[in-house]
C-alpha positions in Angstrom: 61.4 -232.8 -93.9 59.6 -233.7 -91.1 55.3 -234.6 -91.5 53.2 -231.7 -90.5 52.3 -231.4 -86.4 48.8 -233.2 -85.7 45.5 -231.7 -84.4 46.0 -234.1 -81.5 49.5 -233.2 -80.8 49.3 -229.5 -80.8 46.3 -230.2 -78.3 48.4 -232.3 -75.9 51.2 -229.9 -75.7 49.2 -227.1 -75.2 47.8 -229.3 -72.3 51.0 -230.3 -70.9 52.5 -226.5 -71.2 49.2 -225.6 -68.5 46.3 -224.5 -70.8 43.7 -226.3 -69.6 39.6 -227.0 -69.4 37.4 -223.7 -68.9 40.5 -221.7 -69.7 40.6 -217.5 -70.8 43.8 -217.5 -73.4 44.6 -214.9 -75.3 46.9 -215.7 -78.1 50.3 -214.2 -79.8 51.6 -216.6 -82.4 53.9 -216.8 -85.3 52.7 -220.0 -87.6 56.4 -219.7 -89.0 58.0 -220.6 -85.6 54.7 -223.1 -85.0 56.1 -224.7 -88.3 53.6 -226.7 -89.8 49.8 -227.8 -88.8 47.9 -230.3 -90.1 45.5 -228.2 -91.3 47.5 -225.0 -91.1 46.6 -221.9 -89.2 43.4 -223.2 -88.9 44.6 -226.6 -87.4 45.7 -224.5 -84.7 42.6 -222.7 -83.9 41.2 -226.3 -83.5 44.1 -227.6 -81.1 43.8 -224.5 -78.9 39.8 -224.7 -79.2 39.9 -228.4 -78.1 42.9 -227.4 -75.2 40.2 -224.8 -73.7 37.5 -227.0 -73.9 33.6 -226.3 -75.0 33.7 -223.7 -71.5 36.9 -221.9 -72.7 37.3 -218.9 -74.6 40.3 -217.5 -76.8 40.9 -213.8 -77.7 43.3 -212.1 -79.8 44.3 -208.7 -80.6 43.6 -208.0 -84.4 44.6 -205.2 -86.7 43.5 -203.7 -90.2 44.9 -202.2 -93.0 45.2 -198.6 -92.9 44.4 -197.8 -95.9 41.0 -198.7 -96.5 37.7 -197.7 -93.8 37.2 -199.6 -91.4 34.3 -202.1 -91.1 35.0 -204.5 -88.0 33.7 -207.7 -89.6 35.1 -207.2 -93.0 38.1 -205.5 -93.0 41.4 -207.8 -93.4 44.1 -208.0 -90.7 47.1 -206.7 -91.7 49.0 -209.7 -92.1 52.3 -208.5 -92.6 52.1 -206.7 -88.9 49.8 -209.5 -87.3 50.7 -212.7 -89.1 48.5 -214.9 -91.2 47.0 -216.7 -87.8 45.2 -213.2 -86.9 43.3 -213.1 -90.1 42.3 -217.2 -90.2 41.3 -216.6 -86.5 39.6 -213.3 -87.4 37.6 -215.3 -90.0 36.8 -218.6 -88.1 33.5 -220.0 -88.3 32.0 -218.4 -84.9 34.5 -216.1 -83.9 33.1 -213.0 -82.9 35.1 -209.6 -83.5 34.5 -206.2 -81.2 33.6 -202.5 -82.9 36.9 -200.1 -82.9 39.3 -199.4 -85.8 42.3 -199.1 -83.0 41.2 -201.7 -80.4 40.1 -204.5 -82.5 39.9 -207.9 -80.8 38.2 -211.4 -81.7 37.4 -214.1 -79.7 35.8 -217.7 -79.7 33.8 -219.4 -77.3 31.0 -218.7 -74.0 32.9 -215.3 -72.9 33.2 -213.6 -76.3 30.7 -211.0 -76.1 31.7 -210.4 -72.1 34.9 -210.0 -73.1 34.6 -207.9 -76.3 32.0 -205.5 -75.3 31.5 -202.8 -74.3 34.9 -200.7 -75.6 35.7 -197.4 -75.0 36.2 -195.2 -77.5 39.3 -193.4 -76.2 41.7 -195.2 -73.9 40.3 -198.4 -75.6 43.5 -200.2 -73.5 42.5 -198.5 -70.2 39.8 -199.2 -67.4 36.7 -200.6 -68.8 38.6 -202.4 -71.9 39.0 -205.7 -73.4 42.2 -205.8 -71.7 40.6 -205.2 -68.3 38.0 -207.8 -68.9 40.5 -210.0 -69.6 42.8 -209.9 -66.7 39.5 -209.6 -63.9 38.8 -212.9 -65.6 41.9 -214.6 -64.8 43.1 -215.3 -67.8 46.2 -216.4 -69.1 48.5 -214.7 -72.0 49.7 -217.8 -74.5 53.0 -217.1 -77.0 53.8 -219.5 -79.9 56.8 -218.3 -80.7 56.2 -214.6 -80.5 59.0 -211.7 -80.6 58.9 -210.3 -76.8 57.9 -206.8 -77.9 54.2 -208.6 -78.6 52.5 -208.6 -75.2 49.4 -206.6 -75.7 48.6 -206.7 -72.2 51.6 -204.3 -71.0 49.0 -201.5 -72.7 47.1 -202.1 -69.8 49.4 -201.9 -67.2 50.6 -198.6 -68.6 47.3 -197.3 -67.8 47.3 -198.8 -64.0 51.5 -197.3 -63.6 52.1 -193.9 -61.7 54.2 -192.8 -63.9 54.4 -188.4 -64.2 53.2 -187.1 -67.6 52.4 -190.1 -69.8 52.7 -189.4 -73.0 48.9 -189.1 -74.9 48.0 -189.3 -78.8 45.4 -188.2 -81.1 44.6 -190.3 -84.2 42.7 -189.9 -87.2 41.0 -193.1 -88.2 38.2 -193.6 -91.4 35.4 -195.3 -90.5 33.0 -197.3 -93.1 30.0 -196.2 -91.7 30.3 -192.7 -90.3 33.5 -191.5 -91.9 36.6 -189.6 -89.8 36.7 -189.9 -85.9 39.5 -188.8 -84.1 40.6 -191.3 -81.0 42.9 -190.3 -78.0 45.1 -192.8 -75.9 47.8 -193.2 -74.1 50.5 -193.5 -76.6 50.5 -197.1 -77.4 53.5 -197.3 -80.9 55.9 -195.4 -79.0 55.3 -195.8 -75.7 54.1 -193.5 -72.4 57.2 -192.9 -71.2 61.3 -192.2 -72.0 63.1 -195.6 -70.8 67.4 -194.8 -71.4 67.0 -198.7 -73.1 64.4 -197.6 -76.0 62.1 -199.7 -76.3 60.8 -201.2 -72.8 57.9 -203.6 -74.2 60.5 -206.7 -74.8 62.5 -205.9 -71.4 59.2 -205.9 -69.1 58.4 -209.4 -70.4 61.6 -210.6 -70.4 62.8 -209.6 -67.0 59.2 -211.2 -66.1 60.2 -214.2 -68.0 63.3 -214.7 -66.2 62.0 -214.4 -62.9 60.3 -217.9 -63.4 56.8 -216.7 -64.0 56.2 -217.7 -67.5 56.0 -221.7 -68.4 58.1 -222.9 -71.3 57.8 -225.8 -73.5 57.0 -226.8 -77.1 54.1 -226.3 -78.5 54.8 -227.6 -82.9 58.5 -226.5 -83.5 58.3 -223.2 -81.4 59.1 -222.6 -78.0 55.7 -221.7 -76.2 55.2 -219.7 -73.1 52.3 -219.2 -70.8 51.8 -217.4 -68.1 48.5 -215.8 -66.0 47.9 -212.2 -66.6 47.1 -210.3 -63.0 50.4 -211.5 -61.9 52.2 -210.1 -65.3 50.1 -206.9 -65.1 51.2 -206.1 -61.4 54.8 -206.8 -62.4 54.9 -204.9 -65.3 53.6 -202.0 -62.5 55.7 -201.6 -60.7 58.5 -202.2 -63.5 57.3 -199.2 -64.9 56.9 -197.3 -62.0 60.4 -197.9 -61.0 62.0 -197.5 -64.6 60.0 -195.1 -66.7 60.3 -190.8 -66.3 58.3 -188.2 -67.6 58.9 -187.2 -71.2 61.2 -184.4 -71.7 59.4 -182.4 -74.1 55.7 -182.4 -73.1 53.5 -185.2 -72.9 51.4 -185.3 -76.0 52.3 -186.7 -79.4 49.9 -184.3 -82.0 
């Protein structure tokens, strides 16, 4: 078996893949596919940390478990959605985590609180979000060996597509502090729209991936991809506006 990928390594190939000094990253990663970190999941926070530089700033979408009330600095991810990386990242020693049971996100470094606060209480993935934030800053979407379906950011192009009758939710979420609020969204588990393929998360970033937008190359044992996020969020537009029709049977899910 192979010795465990350095601190040092992780950083250069992070480097050489195009994550670079001052940079906005937010992060999808399966330690599995990673393989392992000197250090473990917490090795990598360190390699991207030292990648981005004392003037960069990583973010990443977290979950919780659904079956306790939701308290946004001490309630677990759920790890076997999310991955173990979410939950050592959610608890990293100055990591900062934003205030909404479906919208949670944590980030490290100089533009955590710009890019955490404020969020919206409905259409949390919508104008004024995280998501938003994220993509005005120029920032740039990192996988480590991530299944295609897990591009957060294709929420927020949902929001921007003209597509007739999106399909909208309303959820019942228990809070630790106030109790029961109901949020409404666009519907972001089964999608806005009926696409004849299913599922239309993994095609939008893989037809964007094989246009040549997204960088390749290894990052530990997994194959890592980069790529900037405006240019993603217009594609994935206009792929929607060209792809996706209105539901057939009304356009709310409640």
């Amino acid at each position: 078996m192979s010795s465990p990928t350095s601190v040092h390594d992780l950083t250069r190939q992070l480097r050489a893949l195009g994550v670079g000094e001052g940079d906005v990253v937010m992060i999808h990663a399966s330690m599995r596919r990673v393989g392992p970190v000197v250090g473990r999941a917490a090795g990598l926070v360190e390699a991207l940390s030292s990648a981005v530089g004392s003037r960069g700033t990583l973010l990443m979408v977290l979950s919780a478990t659904e079956d306790v009330p939701f308290d946004a600095l001490s309630s677990p991810v759920d790890v076997a959605d999310m991955g173990i990386f979410a939950e050592v990242f959610r608890t990293y020693p100055g990591v900062a985590v934003n205030d909404h049971p479906a919208d949670r996100f944590a980030a490290l470094g100089p533009g955590a609180k710009h890019l955490l606060e404020p969020t919206p209480s409905d259409d949390y993935h919508g104008p004024g979000s995280v998501l938003e934030r994220f993509t005005r800053r120029g920032g740039k979407v990192l996988r480590l060996g991530a299944n295609p379906d897990t591009v957060t950011l294709t929420h927020y192009a949902e929001y921007l597509a003209d597509v007739p009758d999106k399909i909208r939710v309303r959820r019942r979420y228990v809070r630790a502090d106030v109790g029961e609020v109901w949020i409404e969204s666009l519907d972001d588990t089964d999608g806005i729209a009926t696409w004849e393929g299913g599922d239309y998360f993994p095609r939008v970033f893989l037809d964007y991936r094989a246009s040549g937008a997204v960088r390749v190359g290894p990052v530990g044992r997994c194959e890592a991809e980069l790529f900037d996020a405006a240019p993603f969020v217009e594609y994935a537009v206009d792929w929607m506006n060209r792809h996706l029709g209105p539901a057939p049977h009304g356009s709310e899910r409640w």
